[in-house]
C-alpha positions as CSV (number, residue, x, y, z in Angstrom):
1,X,10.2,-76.8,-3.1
2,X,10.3,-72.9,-4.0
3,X,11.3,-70.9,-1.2
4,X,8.2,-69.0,-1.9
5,X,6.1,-71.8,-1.8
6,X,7.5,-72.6,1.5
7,X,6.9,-69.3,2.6
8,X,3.4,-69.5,1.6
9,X,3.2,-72.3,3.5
10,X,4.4,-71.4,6.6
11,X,2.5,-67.9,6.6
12,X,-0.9,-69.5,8.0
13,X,1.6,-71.3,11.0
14,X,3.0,-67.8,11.7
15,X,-0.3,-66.4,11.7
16,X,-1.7,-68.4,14.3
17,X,0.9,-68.4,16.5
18,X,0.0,-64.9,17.3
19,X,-4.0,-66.1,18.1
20,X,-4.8,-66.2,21.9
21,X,-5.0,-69.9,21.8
22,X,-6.0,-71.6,25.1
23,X,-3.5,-73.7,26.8
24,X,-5.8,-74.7,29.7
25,X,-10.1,-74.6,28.3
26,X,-12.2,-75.1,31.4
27,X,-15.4,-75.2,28.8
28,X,-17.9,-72.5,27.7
29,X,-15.0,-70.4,26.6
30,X,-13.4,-70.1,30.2
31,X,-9.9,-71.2,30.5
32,X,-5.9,-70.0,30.2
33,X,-4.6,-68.4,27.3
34,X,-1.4,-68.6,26.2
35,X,-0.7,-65.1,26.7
36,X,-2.4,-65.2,30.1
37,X,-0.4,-68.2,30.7
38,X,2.9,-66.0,30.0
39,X,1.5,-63.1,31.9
40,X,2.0,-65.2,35.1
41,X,5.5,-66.6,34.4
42,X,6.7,-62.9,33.6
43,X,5.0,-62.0,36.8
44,X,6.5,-64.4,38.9
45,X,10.0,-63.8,36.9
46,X,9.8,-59.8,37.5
47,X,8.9,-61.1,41.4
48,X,12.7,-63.0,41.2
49,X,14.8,-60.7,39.8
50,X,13.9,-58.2,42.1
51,X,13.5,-60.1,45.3
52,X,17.2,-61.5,44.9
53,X,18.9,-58.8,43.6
54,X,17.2,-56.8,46.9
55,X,18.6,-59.6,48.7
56,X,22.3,-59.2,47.4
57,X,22.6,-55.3,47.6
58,X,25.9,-54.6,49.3
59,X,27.2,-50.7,50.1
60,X,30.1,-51.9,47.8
61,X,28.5,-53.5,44.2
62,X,30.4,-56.8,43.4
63,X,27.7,-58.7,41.4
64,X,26.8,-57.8,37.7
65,X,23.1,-59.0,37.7
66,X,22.8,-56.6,40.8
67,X,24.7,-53.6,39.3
68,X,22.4,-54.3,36.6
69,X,19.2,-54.4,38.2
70,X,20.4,-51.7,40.5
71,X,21.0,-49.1,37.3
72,X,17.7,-49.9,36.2
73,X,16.3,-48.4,39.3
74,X,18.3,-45.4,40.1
75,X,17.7,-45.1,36.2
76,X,13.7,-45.3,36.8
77,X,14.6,-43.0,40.2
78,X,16.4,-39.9,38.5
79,X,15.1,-40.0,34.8
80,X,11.9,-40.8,35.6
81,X,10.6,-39.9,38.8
82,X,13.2,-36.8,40.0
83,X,13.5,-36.1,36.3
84,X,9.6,-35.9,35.0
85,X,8.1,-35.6,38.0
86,X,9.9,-33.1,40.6
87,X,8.9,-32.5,44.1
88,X,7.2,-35.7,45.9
89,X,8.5,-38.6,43.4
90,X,10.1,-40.5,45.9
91,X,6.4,-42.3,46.8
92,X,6.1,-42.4,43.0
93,X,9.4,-44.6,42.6
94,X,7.8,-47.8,43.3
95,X,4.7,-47.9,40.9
96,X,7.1,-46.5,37.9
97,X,10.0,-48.8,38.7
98,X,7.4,-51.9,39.4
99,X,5.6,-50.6,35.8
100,X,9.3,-50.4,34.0
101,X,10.6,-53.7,35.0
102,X,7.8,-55.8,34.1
103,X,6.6,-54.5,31.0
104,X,10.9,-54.6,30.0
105,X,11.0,-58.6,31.3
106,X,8.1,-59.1,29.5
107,X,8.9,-57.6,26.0
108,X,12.3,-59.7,27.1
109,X,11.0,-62.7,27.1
110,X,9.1,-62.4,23.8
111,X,12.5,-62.1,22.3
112,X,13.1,-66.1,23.7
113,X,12.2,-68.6,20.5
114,X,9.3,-70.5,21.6
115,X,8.1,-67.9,24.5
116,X,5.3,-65.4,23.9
117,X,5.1,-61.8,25.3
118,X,2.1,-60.7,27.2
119,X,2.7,-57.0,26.0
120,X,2.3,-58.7,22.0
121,X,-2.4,-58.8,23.4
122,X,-3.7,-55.8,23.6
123,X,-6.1,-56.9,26.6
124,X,-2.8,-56.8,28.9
125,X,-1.4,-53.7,27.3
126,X,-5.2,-52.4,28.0
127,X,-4.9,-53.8,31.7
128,X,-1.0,-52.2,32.5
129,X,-2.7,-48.9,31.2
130,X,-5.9,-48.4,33.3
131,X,-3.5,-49.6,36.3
132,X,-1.6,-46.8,35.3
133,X,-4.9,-44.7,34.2
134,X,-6.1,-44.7,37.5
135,X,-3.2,-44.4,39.4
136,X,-2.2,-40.5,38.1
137,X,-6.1,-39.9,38.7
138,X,-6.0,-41.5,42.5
139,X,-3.0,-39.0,43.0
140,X,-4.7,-36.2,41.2
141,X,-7.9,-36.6,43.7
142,X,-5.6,-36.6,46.5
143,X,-3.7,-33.6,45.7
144,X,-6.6,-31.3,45.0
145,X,-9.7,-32.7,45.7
146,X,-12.7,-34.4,44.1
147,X,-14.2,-31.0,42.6
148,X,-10.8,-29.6,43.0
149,X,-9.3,-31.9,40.4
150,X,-12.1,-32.0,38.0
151,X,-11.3,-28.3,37.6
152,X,-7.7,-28.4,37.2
153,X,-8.0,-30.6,34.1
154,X,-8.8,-26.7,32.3
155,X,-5.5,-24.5,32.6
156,X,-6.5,-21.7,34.9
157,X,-6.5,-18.3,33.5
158,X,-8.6,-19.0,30.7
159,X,-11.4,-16.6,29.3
160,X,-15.2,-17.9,31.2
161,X,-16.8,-18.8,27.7
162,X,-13.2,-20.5,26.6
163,X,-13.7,-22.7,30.4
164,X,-16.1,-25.6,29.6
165,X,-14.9,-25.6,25.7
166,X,-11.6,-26.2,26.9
167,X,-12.4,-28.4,30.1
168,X,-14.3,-30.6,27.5
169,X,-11.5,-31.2,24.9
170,X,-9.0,-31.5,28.2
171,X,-11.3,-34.1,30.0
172,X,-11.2,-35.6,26.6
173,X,-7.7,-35.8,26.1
174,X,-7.4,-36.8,29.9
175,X,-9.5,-40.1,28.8
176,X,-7.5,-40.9,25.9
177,X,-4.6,-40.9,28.0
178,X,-5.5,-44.7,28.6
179,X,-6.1,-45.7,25.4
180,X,-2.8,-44.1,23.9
181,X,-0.3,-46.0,26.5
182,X,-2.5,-49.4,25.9
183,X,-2.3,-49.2,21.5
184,X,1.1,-47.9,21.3
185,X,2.8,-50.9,23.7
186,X,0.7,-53.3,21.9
187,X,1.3,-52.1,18.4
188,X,5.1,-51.6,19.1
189,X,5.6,-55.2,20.0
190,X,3.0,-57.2,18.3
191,X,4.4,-55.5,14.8
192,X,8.1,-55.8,15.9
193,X,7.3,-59.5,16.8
194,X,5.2,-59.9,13.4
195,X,8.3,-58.6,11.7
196,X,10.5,-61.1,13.2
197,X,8.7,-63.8,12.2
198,X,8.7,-62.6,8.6
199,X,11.9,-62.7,8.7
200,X,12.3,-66.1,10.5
201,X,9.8,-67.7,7.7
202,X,12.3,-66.4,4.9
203,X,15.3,-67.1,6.2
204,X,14.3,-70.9,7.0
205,X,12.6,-71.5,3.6
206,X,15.9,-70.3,1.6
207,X,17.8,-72.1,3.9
208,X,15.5,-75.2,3.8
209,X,15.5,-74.7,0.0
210,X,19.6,-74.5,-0.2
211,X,19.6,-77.8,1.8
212,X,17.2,-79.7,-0.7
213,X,19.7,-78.7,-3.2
214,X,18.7,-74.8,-4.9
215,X,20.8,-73.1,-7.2
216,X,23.6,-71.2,-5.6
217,X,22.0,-67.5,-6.1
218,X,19.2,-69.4,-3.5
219,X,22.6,-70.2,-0.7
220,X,23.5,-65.9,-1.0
221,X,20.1,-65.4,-0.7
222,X,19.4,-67.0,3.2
223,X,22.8,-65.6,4.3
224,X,21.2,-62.3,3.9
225,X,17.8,-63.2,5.5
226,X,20.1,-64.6,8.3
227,X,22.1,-61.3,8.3
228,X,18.8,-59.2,8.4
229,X,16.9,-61.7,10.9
230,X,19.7,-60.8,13.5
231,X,19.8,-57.3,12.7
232,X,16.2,-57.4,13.6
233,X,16.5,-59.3,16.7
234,X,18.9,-56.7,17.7
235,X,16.7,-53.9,16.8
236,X,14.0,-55.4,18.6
237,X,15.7,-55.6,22.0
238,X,16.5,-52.1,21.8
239,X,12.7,-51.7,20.8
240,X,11.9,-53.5,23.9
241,X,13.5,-51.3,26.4
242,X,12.1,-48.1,24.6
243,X,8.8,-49.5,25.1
244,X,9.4,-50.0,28.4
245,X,10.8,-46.7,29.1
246,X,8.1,-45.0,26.6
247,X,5.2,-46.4,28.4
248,X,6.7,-45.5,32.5
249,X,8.1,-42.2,31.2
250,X,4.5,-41.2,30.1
251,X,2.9,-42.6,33.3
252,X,5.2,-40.0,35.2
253,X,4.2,-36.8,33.0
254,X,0.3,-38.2,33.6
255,X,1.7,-38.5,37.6
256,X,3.4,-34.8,37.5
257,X,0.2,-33.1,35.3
258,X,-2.5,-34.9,37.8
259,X,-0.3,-33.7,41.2
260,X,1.2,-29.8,39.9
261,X,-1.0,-26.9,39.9
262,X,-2.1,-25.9,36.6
């Protein structure tokens, strides 16, 4: 068969591996999902890897998976929290770090052949955000106030006629706050995923076709789809960690402009 043709043919397959097929249907559209189903392994798995590399912290590191996890979070502690957020990030710390790891174990796992990641459906991605939406504005009430906060969102100093023009495009902005954290995460590894298996289909169809007996040209051909399906793979993982660190970087400027005095 053409490679094309067997591209072609597994398009549709590719396609609807990305649906949110149940795994588990209770009936009348109730059940599991797959990515719901994968939303509560990466849970428990973020749950693991923290809870035994808390339980193996020495004063002196001797354990890589612990160094490792243990970089992560003084990373997530300085870059993050001291960094972006200043005075008070300590009782921050825990939320970002908690935010990081999971939304990093889950893009992780996505990267597994036959796993999906719960950051690839935008109603997760939607979920992490409002979590993170109306965590900045719980702080923001607490450090000034109900009335208090509602007027910080306008930068003090501002002309009186410039006040509610400004407060209205601020509040604005405020609200889209959510929606920016939920569509970039979501676009970021749904497209990045959708790229990979592009590249998967194409590399298996010329190398399926070199198999059935194709024209030399058609052998040169899948080594470079192999060649670019690895590069991919390996551009993806670092895509997964800038995700990670996009979306908790961002939560700690909403933290920092909710808490500081305008």
């Amino acid at each position: 068969m053409n490679p094309l043709d067997l591209v072609n043919h597994h398009v549709p397959e590719l396609k609807e591996s990305f649906d949110s097929a149940f795994v588990a249907n209770f009936g009348s559209g109730i059940g599991i999902t797959q990515y719901v189903l994968w939303l509560c392994i990466t849970c428990a798995l973020t749950l693991v890897v923290v809870l035994v590399a808390a339980r193996r912290l020495t004063l002196v590191p001797n354990n890589r998976f612990v160094n490792m996890i243990e970089t992560g979070y003084q990373f997530v502690r300085r870059d993050m929290g001291e960094g972006t957020i200043g005075h008070g990030y300590r009782k921050h710390v825990p939320f970002l770090a908690t935010m990081f790891f999971f939304i990093l174990i889950s893009n992780m796992v996505g990267l597994i052949p036959g796993c999906k990641t719960p950051t690839g459906s935008i109603s997760i991605t939607w979920a992490l955000s409002l979590i993170a939406f109306v965590y900045f504005n719980y702080w923001g009430v607490k450090a000034h106030g109900g009335w208090g906060y509602l007027k910080s969102i306008a930068p003090s100093g501002l002309p009186a006629p410039m006040v509610p023009v400004i407060w209205f495009f601020e509040f604005l902005s405020l609200v889209l706050r959510a929606l920016t954290l939920a569509v970039r995460l979501y676009g970021n590894m749904f497209a990045g995923h959708m790229a990979l298996g592009v590249f998967s289909i194409f590399a298996f169809s010329f190398i399926q076709s070199v198999i059935e007996g194709a024209m030399p040209l058609v052998g040169g051909v899948s080594i470079l789809w192999m060649a670019l399906l690895v590069a991919m793979y390996a551009l993806e993982t670092l895509v997964a960690f800038l995700q990670a660190y996009v979306f908790t970087v961002l939560s700690a400027v909403y933290i920092q402009l909710a808490t500081s005095e305008h």
